[in-house]
C-alpha distance (Angstrom), angle and dihedral (degrees) to the residues before:
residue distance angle dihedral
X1 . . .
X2 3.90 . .
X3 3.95 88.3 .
X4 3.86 83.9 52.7
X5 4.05 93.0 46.9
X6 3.85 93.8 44.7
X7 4.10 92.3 46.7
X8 4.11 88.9 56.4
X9 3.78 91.4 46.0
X10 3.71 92.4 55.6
X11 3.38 106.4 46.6
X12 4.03 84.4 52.6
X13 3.36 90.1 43.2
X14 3.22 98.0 54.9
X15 3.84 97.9 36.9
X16 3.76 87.8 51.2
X17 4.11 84.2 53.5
X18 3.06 93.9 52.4
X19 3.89 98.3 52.5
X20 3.42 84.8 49.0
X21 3.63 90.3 56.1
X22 4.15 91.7 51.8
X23 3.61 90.9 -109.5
X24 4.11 127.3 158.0
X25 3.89 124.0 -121.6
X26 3.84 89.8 -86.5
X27 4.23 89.4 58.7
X28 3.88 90.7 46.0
X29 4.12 89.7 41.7
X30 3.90 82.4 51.3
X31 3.80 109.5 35.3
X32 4.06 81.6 43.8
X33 4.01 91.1 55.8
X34 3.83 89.7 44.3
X35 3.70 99.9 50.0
X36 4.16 90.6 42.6
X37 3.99 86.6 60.3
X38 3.76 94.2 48.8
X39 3.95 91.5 41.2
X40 3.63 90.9 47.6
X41 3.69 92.2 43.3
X42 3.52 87.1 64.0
X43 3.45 100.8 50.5
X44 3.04 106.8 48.6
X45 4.06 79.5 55.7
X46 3.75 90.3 52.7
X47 3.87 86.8 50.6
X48 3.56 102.9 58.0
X49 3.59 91.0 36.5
X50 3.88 86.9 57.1
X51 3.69 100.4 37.1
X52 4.28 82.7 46.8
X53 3.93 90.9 54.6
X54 4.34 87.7 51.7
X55 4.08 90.4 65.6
């Protein structure tokens, strides 16, 4: 679930970055995909940390 949460928040993250930034649909599409993978990255860190802690 938190690897779920953190890949939404990245790619809107990074779209909304990238808006910010003045880019097109292509630098949104891209700075989206980019930030999903990092996001994701980490929560799927955070969720084997947490389910690690449980035992």
């Amino acid at each position: 679930m938190i690897v779920i949460f953190a890949l939404l928040f990245g790619a809107a993250l990074g779209a909304f970055t990238a808006r910010k930034r003045g880019g097109n649909l292509a630098d949104m599409l891209q700075y989206g995909a980019v930030y999903a993978i990092i996001f994701g990255m980490i929560g799927l860190i955070a969720t084997i940390v947490t389910h690690r802690m449980m035992l």
